[in-house]
PyMOL Python script that loads the backbone (N, CA, C, O; Angstrom):
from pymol import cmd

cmd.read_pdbstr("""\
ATOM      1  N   UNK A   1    -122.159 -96.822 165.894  1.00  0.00           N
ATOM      2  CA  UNK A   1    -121.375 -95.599 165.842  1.00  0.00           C
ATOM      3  C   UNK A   1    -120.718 -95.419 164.473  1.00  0.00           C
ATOM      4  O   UNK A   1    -120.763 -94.345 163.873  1.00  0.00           O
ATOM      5  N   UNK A   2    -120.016 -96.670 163.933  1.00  0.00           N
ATOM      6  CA  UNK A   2    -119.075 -96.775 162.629  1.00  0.00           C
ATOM      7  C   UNK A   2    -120.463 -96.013 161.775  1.00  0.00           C
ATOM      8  O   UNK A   2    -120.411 -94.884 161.288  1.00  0.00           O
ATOM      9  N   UNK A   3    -121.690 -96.935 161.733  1.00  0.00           N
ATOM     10  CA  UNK A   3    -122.651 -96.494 160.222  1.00  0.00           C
ATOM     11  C   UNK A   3    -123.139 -94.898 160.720  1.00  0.00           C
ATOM     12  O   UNK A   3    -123.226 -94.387 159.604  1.00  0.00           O
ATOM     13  N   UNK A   4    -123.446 -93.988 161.521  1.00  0.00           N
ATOM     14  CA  UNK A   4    -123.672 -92.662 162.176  1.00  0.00           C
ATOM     15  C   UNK A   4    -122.615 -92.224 161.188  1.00  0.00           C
ATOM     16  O   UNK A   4    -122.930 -91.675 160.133  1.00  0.00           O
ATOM     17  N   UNK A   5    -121.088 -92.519 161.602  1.00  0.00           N
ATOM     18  CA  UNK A   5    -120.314 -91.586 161.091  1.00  0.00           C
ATOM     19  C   UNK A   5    -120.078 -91.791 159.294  1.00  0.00           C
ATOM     20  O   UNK A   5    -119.774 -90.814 158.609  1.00  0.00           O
ATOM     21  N   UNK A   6    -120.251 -93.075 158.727  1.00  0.00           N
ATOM     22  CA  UNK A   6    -120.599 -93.138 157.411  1.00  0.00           C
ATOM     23  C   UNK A   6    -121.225 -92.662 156.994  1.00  0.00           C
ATOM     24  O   UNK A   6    -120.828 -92.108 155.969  1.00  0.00           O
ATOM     25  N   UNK A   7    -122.791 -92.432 157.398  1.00  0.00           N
ATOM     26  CA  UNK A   7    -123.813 -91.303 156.954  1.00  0.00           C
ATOM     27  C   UNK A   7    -123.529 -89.753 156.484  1.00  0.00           C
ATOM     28  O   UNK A   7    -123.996 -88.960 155.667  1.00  0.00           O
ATOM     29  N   UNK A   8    -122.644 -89.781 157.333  1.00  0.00           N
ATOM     30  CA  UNK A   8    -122.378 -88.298 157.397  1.00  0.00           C
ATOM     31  C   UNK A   8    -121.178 -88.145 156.124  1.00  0.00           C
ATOM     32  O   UNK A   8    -121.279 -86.993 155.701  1.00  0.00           O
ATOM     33  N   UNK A   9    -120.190 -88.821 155.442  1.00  0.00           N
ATOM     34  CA  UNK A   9    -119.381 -89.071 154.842  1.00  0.00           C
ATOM     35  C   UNK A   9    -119.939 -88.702 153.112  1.00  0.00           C
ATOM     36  O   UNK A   9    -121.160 -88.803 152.986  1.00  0.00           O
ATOM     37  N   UNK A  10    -119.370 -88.405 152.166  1.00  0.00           N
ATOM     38  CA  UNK A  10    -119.396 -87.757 150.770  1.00  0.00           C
ATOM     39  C   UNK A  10    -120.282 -88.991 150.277  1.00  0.00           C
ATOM     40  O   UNK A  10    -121.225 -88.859 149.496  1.00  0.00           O
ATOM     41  N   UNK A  11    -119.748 -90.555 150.985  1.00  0.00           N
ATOM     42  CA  UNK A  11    -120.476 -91.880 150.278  1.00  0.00           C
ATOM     43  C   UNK A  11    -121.827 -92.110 150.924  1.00  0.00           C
ATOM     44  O   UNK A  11    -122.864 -92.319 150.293  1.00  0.00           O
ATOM     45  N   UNK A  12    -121.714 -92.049 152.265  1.00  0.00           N
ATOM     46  CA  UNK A  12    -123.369 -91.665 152.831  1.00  0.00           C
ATOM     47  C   UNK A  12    -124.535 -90.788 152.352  1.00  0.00           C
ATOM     48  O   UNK A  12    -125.722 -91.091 152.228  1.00  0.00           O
ATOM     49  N   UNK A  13    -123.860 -89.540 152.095  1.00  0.00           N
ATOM     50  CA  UNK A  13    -124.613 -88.099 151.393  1.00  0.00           C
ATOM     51  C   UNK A  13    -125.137 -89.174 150.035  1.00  0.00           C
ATOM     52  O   UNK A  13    -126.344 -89.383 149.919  1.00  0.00           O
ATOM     53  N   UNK A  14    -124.068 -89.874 148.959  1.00  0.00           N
ATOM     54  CA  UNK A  14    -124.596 -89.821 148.228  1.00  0.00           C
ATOM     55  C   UNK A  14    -125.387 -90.910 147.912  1.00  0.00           C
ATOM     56  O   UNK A  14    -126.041 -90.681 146.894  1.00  0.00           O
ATOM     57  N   UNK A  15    -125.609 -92.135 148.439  1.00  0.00           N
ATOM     58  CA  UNK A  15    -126.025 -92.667 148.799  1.00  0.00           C
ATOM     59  C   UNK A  15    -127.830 -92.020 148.997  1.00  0.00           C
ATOM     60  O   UNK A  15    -128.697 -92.455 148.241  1.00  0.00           O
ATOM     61  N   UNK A  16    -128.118 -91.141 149.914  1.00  0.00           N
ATOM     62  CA  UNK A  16    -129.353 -90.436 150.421  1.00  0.00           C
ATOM     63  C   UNK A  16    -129.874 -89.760 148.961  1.00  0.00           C
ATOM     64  O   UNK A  16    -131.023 -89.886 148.539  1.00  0.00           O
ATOM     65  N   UNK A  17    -128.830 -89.041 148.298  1.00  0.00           N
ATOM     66  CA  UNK A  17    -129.288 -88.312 147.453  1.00  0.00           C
ATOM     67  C   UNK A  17    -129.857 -89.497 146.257  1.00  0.00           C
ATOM     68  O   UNK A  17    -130.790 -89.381 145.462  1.00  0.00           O
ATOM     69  N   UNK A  18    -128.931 -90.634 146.471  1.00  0.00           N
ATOM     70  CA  UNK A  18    -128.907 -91.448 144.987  1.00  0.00           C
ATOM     71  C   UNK A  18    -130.975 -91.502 145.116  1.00  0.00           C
ATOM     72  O   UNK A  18    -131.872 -91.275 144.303  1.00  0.00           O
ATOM     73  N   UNK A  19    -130.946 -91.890 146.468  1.00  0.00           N
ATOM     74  CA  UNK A  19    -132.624 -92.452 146.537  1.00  0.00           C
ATOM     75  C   UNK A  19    -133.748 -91.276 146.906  1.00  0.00           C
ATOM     76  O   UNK A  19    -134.962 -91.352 147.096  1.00  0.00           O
ATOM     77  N   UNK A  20    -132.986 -90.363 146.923  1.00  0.00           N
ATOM     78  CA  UNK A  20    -133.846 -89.014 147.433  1.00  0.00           C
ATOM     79  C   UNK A  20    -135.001 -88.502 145.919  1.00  0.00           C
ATOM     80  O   UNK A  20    -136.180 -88.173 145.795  1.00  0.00           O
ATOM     81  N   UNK A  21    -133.759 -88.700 144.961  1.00  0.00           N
ATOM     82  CA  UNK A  21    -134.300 -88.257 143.498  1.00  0.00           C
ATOM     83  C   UNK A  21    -135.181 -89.439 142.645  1.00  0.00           C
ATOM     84  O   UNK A  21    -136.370 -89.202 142.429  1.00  0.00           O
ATOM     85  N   UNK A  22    -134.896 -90.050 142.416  1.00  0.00           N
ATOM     86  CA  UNK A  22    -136.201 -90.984 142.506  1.00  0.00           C
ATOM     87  C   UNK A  22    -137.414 -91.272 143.288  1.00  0.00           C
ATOM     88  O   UNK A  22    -138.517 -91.695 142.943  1.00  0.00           O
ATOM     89  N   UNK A  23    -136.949 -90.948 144.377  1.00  0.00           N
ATOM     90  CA  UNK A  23    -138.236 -90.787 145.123  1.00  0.00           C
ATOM     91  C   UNK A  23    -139.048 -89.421 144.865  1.00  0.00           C
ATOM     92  O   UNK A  23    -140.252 -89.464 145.119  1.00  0.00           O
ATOM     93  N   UNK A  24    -138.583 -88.382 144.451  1.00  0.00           N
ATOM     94  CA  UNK A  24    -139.259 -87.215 144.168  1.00  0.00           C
ATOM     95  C   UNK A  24    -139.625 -87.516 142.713  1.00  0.00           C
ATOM     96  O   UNK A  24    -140.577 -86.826 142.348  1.00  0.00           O
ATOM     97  N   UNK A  25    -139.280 -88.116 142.032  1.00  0.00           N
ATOM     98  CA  UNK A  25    -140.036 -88.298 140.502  1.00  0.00           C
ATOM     99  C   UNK A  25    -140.409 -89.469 140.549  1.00  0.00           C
ATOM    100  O   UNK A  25    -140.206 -90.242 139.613  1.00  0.00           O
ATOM    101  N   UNK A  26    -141.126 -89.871 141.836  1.00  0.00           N
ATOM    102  CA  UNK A  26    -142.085 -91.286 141.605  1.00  0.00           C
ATOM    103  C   UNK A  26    -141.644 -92.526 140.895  1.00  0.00           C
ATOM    104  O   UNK A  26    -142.549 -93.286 140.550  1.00  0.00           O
ATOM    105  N   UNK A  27    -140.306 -92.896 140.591  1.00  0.00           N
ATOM    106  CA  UNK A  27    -139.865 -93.886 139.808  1.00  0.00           C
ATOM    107  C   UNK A  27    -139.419 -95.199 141.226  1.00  0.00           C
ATOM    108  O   UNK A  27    -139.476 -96.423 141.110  1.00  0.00           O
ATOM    109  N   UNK A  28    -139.078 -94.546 142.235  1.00  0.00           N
ATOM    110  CA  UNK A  28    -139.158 -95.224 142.957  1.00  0.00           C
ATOM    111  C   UNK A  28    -139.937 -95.000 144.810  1.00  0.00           C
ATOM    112  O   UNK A  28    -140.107 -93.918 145.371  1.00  0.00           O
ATOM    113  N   UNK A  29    -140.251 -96.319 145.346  1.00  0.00           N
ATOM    114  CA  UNK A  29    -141.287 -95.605 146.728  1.00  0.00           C
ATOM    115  C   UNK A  29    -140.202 -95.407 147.579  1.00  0.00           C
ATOM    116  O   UNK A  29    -139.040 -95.793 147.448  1.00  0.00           O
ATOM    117  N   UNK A  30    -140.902 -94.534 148.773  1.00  0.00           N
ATOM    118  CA  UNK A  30    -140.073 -94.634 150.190  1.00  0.00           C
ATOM    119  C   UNK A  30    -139.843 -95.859 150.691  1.00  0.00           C
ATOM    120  O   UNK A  30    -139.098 -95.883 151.671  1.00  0.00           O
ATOM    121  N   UNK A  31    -140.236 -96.808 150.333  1.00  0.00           N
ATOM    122  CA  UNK A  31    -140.521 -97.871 150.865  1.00  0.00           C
ATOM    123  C   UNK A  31    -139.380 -98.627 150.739  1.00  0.00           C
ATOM    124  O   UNK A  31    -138.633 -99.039 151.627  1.00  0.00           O
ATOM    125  N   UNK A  32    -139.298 -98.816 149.156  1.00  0.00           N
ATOM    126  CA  UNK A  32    -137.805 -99.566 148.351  1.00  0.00           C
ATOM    127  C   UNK A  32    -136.544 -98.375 148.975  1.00  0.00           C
ATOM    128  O   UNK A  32    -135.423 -98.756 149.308  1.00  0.00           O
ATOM    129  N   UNK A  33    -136.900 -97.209 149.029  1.00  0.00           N
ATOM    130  CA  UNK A  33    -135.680 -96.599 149.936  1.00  0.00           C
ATOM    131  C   UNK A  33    -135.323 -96.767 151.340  1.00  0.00           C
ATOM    132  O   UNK A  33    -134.162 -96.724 151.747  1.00  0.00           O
ATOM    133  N   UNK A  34    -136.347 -96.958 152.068  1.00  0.00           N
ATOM    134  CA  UNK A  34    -136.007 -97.890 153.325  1.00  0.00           C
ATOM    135  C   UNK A  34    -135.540 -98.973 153.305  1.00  0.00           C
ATOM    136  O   UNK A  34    -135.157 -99.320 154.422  1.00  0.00           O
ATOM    137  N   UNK A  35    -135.359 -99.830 152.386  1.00  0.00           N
ATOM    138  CA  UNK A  35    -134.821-100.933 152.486  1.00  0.00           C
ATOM    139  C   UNK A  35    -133.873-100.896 151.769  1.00  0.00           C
ATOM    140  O   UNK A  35    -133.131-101.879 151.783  1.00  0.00           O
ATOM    141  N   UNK A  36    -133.620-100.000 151.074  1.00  0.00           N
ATOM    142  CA  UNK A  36    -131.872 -99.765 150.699  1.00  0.00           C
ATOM    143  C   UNK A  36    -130.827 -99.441 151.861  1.00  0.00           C
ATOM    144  O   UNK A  36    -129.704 -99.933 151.974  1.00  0.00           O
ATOM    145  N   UNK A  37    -131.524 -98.372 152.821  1.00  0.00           N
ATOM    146  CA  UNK A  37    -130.941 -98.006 153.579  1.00  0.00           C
ATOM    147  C   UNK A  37    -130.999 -99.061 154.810  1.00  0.00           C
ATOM    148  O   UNK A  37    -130.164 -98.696 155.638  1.00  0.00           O
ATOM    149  N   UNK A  38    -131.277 -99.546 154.988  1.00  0.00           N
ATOM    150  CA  UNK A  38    -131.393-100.914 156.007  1.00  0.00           C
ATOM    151  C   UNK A  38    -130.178-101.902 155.226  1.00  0.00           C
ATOM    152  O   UNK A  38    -129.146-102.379 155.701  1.00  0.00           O
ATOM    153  N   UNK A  39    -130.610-101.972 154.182  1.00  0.00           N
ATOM    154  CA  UNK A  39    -129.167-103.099 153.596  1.00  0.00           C
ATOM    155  C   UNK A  39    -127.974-102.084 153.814  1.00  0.00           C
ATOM    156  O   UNK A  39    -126.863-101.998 154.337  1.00  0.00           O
ATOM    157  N   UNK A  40    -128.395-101.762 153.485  1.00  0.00           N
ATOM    158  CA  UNK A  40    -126.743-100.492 153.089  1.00  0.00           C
ATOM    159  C   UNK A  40    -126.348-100.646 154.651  1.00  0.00           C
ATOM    160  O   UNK A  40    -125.525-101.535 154.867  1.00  0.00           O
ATOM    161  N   UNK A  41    -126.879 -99.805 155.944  1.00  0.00           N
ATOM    162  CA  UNK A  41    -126.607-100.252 157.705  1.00  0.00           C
ATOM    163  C   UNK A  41    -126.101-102.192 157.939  1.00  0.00           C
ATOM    164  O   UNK A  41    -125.132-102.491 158.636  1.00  0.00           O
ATOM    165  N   UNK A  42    -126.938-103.231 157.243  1.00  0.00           N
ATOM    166  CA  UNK A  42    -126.078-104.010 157.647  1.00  0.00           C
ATOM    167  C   UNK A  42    -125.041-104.726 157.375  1.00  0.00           C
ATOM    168  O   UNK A  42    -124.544-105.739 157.867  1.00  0.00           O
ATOM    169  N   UNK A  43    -124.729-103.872 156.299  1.00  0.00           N
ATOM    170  CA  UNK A  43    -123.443-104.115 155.039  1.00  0.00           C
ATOM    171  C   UNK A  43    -122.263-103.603 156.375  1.00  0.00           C
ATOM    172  O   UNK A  43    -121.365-104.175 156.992  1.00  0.00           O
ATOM    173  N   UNK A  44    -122.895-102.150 156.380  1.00  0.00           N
ATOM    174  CA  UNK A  44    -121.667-101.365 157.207  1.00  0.00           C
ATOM    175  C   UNK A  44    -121.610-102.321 158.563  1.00  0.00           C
ATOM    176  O   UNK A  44    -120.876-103.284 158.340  1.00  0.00           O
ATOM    177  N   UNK A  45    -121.888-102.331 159.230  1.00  0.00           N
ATOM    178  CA  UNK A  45    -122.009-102.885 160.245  1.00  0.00           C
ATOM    179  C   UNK A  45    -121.368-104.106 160.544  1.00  0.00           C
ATOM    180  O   UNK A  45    -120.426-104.226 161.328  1.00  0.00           O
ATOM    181  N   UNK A  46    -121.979-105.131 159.807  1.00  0.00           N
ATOM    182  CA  UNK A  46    -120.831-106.493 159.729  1.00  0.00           C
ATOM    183  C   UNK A  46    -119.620-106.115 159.164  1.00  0.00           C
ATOM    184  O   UNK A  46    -118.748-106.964 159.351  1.00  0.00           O
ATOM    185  N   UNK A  47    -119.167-104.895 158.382  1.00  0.00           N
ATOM    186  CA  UNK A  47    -117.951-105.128 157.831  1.00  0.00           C
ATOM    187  C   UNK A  47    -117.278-104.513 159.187  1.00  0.00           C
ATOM    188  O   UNK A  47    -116.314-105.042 159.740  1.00  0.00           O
ATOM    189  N   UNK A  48    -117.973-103.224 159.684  1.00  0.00           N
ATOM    190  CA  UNK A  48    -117.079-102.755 161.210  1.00  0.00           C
ATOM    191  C   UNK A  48    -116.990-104.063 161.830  1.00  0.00           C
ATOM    192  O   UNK A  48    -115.775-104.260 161.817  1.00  0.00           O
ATOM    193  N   UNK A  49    -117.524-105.072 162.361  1.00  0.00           N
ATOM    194  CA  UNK A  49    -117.389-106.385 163.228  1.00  0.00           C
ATOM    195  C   UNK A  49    -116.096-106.878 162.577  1.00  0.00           C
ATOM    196  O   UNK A  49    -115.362-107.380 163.428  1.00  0.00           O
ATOM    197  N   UNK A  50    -115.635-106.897 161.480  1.00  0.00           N
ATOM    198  CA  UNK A  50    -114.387-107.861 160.995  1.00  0.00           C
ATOM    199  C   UNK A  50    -113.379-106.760 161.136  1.00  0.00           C
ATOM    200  O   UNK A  50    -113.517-105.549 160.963  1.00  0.00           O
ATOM    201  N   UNK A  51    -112.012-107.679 161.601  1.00  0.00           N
ATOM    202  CA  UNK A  51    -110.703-106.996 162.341  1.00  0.00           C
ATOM    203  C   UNK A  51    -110.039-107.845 160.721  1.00  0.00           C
ATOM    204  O   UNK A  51    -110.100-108.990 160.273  1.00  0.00           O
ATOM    205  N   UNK A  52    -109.350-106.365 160.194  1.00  0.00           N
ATOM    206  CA  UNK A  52    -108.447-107.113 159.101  1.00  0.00           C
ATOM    207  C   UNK A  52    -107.256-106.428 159.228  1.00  0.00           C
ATOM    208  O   UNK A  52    -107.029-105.612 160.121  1.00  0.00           O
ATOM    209  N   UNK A  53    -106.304-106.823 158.134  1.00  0.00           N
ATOM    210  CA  UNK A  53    -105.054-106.319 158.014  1.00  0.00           C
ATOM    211  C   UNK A  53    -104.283-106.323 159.260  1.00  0.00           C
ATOM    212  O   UNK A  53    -104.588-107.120 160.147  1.00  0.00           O
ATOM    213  N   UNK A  54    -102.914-105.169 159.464  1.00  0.00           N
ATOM    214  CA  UNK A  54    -102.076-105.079 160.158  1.00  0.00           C
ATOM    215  C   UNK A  54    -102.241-105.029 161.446  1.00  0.00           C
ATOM    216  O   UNK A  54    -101.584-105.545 162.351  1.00  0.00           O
ATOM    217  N   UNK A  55    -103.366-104.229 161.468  1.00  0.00           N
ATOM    218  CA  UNK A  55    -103.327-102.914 162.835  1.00  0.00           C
ATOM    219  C   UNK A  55    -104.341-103.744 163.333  1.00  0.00           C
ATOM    220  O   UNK A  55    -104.551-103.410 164.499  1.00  0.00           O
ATOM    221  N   UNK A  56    -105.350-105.032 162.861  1.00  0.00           N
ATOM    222  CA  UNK A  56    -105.941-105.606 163.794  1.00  0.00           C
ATOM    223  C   UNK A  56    -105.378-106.368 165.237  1.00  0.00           C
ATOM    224  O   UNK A  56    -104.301-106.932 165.431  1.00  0.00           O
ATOM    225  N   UNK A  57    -106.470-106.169 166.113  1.00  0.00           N
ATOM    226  CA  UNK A  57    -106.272-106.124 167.484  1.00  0.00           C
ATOM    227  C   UNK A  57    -106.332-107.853 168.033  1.00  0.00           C
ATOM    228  O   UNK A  57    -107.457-108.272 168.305  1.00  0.00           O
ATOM    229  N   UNK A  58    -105.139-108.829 168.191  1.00  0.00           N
ATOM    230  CA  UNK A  58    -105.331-109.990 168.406  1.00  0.00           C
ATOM    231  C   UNK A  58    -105.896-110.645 170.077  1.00  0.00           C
ATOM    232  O   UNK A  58    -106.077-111.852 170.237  1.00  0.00           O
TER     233      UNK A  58
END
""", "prot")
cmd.dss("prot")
cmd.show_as("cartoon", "prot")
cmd.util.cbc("prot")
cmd.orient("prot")
């Protein structure tokens, strides 16, 4: 749910765009962009799993 709503976020957008444009001028494949976006999901993901600071829930 957390990485859905990141996607959608100014850093998600740019993120898509960063690999969108290289991929349209052939400098880089869909391929290496799928696997950005797969790292990038389990970056987000383990960091939603960790409870930090104040307001974490003991």
């Amino acid at each position: 749910m957390t990485y859905q709503l990141y996607r959608k976020t100014t850093l998600g957008n740019s993120l898509q765009k960063s690999l969108d444009d290289p991929i349209q001028s052939q400098q880089i494949t869909p391929q290496l962009s799928l696997q950005v976006v797969k790292m990038d999901k389990v970056k987000i993901v383990a960091c939603d799993g960790k409870k930090t600071g104040s307001n974490a829930a003991e």
